[in-house]
C-alpha positions as CSV (number, residue, x, y, z in Angstrom):
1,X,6.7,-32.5,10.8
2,X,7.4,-29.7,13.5
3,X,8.7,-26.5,13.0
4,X,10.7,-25.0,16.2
5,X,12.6,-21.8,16.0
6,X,16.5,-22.3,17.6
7,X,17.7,-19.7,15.6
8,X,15.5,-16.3,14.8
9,X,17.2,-15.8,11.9
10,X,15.9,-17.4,8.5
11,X,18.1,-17.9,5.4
12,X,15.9,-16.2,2.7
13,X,17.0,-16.1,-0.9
14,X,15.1,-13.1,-2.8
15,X,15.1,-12.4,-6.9
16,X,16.7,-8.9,-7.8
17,X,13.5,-7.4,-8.4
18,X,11.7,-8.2,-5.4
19,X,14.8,-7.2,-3.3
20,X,14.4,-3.6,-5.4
21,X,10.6,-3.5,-4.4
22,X,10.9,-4.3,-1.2
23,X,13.6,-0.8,-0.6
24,X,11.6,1.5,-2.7
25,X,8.6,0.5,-1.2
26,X,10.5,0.0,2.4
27,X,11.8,4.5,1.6
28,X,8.6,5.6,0.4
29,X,6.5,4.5,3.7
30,X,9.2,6.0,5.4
31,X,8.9,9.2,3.9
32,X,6.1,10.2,6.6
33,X,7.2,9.0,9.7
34,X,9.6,6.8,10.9
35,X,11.5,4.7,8.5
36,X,11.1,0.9,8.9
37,X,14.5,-1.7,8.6
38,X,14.2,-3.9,5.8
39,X,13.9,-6.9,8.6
40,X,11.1,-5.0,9.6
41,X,9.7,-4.3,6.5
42,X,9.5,-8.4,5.8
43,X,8.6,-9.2,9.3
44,X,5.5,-6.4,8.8
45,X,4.2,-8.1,5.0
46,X,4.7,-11.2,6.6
47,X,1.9,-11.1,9.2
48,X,-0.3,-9.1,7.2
49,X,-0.2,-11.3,4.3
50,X,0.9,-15.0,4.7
51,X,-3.0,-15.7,5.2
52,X,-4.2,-14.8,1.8
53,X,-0.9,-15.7,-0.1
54,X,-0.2,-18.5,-2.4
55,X,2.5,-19.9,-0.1
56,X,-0.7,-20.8,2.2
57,X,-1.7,-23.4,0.0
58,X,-4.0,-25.0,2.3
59,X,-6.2,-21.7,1.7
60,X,-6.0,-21.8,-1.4
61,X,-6.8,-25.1,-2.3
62,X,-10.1,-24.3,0.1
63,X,-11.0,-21.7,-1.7
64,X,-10.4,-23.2,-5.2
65,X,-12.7,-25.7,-3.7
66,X,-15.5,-23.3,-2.5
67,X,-15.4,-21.8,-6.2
68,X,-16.1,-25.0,-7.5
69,X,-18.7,-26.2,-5.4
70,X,-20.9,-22.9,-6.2
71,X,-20.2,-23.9,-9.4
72,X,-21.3,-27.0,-9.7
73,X,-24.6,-26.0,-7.6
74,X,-26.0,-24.9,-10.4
75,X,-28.4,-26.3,-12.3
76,X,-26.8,-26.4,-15.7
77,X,-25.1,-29.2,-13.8
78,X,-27.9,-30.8,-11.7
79,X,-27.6,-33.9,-14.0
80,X,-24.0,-35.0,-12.4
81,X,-24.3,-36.9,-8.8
82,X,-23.0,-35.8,-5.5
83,X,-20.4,-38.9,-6.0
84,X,-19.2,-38.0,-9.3
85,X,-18.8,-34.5,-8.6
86,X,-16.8,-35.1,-5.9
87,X,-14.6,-37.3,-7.5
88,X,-14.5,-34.0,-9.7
89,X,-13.7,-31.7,-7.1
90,X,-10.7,-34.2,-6.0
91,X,-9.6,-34.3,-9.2
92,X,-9.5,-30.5,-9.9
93,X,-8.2,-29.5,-6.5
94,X,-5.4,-32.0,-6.8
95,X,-4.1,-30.5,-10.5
96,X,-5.3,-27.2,-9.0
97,X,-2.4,-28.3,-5.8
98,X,0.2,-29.6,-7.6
99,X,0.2,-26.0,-10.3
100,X,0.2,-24.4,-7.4
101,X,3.4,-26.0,-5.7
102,X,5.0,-25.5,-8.7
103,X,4.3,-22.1,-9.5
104,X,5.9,-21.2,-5.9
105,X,8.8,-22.9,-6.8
106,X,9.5,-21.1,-10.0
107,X,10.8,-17.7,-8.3
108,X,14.6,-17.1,-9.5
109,X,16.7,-16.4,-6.9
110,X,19.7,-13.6,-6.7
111,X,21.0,-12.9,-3.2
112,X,20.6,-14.9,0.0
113,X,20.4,-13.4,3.6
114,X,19.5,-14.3,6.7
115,X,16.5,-12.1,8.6
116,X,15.7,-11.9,11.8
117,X,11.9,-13.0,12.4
118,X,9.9,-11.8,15.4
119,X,8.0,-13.4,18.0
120,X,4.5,-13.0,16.7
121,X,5.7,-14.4,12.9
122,X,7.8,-17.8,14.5
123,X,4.2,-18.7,16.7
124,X,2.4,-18.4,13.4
125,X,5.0,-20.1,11.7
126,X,5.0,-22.8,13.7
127,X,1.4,-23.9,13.5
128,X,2.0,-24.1,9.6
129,X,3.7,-27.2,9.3
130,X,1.9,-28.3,6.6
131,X,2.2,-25.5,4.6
132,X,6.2,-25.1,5.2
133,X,6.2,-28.8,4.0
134,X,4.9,-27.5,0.7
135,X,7.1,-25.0,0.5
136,X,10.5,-27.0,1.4
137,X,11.2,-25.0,4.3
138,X,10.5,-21.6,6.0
139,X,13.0,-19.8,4.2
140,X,11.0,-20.9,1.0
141,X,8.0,-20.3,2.9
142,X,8.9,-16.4,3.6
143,X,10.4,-16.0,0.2
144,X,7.2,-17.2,-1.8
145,X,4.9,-14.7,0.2
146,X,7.4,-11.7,-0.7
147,X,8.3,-12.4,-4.1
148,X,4.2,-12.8,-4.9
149,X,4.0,-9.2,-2.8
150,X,6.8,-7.6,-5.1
151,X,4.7,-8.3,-8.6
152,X,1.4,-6.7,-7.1
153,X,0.8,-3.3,-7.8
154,X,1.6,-0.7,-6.1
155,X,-1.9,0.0,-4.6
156,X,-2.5,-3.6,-3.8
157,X,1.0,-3.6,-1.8
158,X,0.2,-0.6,-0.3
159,X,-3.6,-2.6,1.0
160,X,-0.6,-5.0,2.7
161,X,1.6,-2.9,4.1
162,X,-1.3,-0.6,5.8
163,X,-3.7,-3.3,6.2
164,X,-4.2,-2.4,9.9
165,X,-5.4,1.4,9.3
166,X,-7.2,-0.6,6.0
167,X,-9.3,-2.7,8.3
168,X,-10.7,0.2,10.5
169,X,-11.8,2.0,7.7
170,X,-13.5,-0.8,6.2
171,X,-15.5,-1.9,9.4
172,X,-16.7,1.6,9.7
173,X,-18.0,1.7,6.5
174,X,-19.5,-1.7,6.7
175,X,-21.3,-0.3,10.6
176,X,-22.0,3.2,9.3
177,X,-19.7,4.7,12.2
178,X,-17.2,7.8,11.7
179,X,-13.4,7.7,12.2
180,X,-11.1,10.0,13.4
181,X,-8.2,10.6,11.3
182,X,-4.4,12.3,12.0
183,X,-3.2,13.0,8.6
184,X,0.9,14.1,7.9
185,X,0.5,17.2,6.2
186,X,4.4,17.5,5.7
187,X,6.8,15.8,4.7
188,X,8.9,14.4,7.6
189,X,12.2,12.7,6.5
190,X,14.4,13.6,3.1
191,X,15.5,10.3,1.8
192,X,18.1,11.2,0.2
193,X,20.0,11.8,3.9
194,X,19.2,11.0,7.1
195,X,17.7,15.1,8.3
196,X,14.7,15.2,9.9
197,X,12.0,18.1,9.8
198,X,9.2,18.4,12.3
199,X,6.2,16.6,11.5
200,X,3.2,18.8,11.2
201,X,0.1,17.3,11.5
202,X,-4.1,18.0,11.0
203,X,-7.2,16.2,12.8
204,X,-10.3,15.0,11.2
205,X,-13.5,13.8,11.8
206,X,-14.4,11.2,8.5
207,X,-17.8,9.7,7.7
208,X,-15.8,7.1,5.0
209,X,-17.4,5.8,2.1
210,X,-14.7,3.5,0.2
211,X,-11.4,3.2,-0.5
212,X,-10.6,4.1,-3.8
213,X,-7.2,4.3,-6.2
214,X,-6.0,6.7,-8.4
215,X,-5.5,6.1,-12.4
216,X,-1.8,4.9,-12.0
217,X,-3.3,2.5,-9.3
218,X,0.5,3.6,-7.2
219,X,-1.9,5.2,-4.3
220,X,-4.9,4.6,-2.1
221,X,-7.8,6.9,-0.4
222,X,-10.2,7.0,1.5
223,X,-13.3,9.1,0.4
224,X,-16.0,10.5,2.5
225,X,-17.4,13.4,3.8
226,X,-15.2,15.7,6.2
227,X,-14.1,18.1,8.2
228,X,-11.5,19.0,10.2
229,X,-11.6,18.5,14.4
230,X,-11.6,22.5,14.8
231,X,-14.3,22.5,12.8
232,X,-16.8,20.8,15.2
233,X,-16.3,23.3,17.8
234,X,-17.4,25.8,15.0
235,X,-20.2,23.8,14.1
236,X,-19.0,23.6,10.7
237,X,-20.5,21.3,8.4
238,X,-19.2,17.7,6.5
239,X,-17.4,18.3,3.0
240,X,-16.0,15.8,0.6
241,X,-12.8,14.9,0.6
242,X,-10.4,12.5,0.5
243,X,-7.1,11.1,2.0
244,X,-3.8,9.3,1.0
245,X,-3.9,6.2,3.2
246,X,0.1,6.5,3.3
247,X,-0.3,10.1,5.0
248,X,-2.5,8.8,7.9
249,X,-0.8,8.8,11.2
250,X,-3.5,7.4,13.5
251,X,-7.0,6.2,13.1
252,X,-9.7,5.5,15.6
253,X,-13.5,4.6,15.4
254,X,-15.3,6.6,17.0
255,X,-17.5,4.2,18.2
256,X,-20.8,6.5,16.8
257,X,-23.1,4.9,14.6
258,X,-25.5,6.4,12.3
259,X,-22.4,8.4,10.1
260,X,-23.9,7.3,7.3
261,X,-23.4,9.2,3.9
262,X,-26.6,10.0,1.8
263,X,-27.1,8.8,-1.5
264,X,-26.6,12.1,-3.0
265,X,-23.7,12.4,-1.3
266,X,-21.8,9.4,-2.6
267,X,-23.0,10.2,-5.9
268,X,-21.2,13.8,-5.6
269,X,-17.9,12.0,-4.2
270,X,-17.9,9.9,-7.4
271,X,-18.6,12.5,-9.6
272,X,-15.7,14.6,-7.7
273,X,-13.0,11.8,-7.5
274,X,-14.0,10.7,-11.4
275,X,-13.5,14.3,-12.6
276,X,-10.4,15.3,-10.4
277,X,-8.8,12.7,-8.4
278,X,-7.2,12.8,-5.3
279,X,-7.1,17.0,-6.3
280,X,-10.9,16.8,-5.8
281,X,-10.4,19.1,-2.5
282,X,-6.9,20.7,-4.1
283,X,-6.2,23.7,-6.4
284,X,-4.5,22.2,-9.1
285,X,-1.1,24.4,-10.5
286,X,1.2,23.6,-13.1
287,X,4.7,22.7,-12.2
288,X,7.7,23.0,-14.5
289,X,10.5,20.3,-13.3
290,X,14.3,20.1,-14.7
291,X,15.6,16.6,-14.2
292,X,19.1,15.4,-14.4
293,X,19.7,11.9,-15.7
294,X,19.9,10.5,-12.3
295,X,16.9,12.2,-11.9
296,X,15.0,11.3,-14.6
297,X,16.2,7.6,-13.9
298,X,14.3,7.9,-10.3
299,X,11.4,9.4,-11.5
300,X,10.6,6.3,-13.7
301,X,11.1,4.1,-10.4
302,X,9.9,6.1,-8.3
303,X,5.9,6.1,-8.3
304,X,4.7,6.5,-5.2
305,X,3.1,9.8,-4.8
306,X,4.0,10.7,-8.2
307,X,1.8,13.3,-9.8
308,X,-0.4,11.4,-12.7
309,X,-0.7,14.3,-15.0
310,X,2.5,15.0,-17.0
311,X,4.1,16.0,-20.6
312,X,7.8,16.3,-21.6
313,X,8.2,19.3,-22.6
314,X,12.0,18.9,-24.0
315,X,14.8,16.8,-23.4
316,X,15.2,16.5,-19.3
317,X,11.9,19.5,-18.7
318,X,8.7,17.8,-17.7
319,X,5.3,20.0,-16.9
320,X,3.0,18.5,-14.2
321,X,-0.8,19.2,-13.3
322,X,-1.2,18.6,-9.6
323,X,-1.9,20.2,-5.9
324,X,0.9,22.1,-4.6
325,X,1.0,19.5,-1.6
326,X,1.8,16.6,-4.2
327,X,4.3,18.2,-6.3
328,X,6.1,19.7,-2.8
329,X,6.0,15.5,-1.1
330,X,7.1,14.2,-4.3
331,X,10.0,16.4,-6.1
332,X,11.5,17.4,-2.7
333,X,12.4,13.4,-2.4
334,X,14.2,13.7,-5.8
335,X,16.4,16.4,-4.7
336,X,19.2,17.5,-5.8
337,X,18.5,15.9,-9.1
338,X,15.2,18.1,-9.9
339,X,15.1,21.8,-10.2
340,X,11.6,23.3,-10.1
341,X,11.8,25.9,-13.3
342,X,8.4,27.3,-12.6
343,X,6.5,28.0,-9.8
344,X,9.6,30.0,-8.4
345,X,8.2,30.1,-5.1
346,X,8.2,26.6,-4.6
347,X,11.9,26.1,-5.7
348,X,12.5,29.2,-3.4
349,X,10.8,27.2,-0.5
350,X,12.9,24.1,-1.3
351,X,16.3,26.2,-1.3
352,X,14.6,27.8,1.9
353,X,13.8,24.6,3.5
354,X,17.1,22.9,2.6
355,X,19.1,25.8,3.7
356,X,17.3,25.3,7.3
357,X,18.4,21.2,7.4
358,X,22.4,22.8,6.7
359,X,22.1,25.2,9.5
360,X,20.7,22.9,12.1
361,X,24.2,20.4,10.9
């Protein structure tokens, strides 16, 4: 079987929900820079995830297979011969193949379209046959990768979607080398209408450590010992910190080895992170939010970058422990269904802010 593009459009037939994961997810990247087309969006989870998804069955089956191998390696086990465990093996990954077919077969479908797919995705796809035999055909193919994307959660989407900033991180910490980092300290488009704000940005130089999650598991960091570029020239010294993946801009090695982090350093930045979170570095204030239905309706879908700390208060009034910098990203997106009750001077800076957008109309 060969697969050979004529068309660059693929009919793909999504379920509801992961056509409603793939828009909030495809806004809420958006919200710092600039904001992705849904055929982008699929084109982008595509190549950074086909290799490690179910649909890649010829992956997984070799996997399965490694995982069995090491098991029966051990010596509980010793007693079975090479021949009949490999008639074993056969026999597992062969149930193990067929589950797996027909687990990728079982996604409901809702609403088909057809999506444009790039250049890079059609080469790869088109050393797949086997794989897009499995699935029935590369509209199948596409769909199974995306509908297994839609019921991860939310940090292990976002580990796809940024997979690229993901893997420099990772291969510095793995080398002991520092990173430069260009963090969004602003947010840069309102999505609930097209307005733009300038970006404002702040440099870094990072000795990483790991990336970690918060408690809602909706947002990954990266924690380490920093300081900002200005502070090099002031001979300022590393502090710990960390910073929302989402919020990076650009990332670079810097190519220097020997960052490392002592071993009473990481044992502060878990301490840190364990006690406060991501507000390890923050002042944490207390936020007083009025929600209207609507409102309330896309606070409960809306989770990334939602603060973690939160108690009704009454009916539509919700108090919120967080850093200024969180509660401004987050309830400024909900607008105009949230009023800020208390601090004043942040719903004075959204009015302020908002009033700014009208005049530049």
């Amino acid at each position: 079987m060969g697969v050979y593009f004529v068309d660059e459009k693929v009919h793909i037939n999504l379920s509801e929900h992961c056509l409603e994961v793939i828009e909030l997810d495809r806004l809420s990247h958006g919200i710092y820079g600039d904001e992705i087309s849904i055929t982008g969006f699929i084109n982008r989870i595509f190549t950074n995830f086909y290799g490690e998804s179910k649909a890649n069955v010829s992956y997984q089956v070799s996997k399965k297979k490694k995982e069995i191998e090491d098991k029966l390696s051990q010596k509980e086990y010793s007693h079975i011969s090479d021949a009949d465990k490999n008639k074993l093996i056969n026999n597992l990954l062969n149930k193990y193949k067929e589950e797996l077919i027909k687990e990728n077969s079982s996604y409901p479908k809702f609403f088909g379209k057809k999506y444009r797919i790039n250049n890079e995705n059609q080469d790869i796809i088109e050393d797949l046959d086997e794989e897009i035999e499995y699935a029935g055909s590369v509209g199948n193919f596409i769909k199974i990768i995306l509908e297994e994307y839609s019921l991860l959660n939310p940090s292990e989407r976002q580990r796809i979607y940024y997979k690229d900033i993901i893997n420099v991180i990772e291969s510095a910490i793995t080398s002991n080398r520092g990173i430069r980092i260009v963090q969004h300290t602003t947010i840069r488009k309102d999505e609930s209408d097209n307005n733009v704000t300038k970006p404002e940005t702040q440099k870094f130089e990072v000795k990483p450590y790991k990336i970690v999650t918060n408690v809602a598991k909706d947002t990954l960091y990266v924690l380490g010992m920093a300081r900002s570029e200005k502070g090099r020239d002031k001979n300022i010294s590393f502090k710990p910190r960390c910073f929302r993946i989402d919020m990076i801009q650009r990332i670079s090695d810097t190519g220097s080895f020997g960052d490392f982090i002592s071993s009473s350093n990481k044992i502060a930045l878990d301490e840190a992170f364990n006690k406060y979170g991501p507000a390890m570095e923050n002042k944490v204030i207390t936020v007083q939010v009025k929600f209207t239905q609507l409102g309330l309706e896309r606070f409960s879908r809306i989770v990334h970058g939602r603060p973690n700390n939160f108690q009704k208060l009454s009916d539509g009034i919700y108090e919120f422990s967080c850093p200024k910098e969180i509660a401004r990203n987050y309830f400024w997106r909900l607008l105009p269904e949230v009023t800020i009750v208390s601090p004043i001077e942040l719903e004075e800076e959204f009015k302020h802010k908002a009033k700014e957008i009208l005049d530049t109309k």
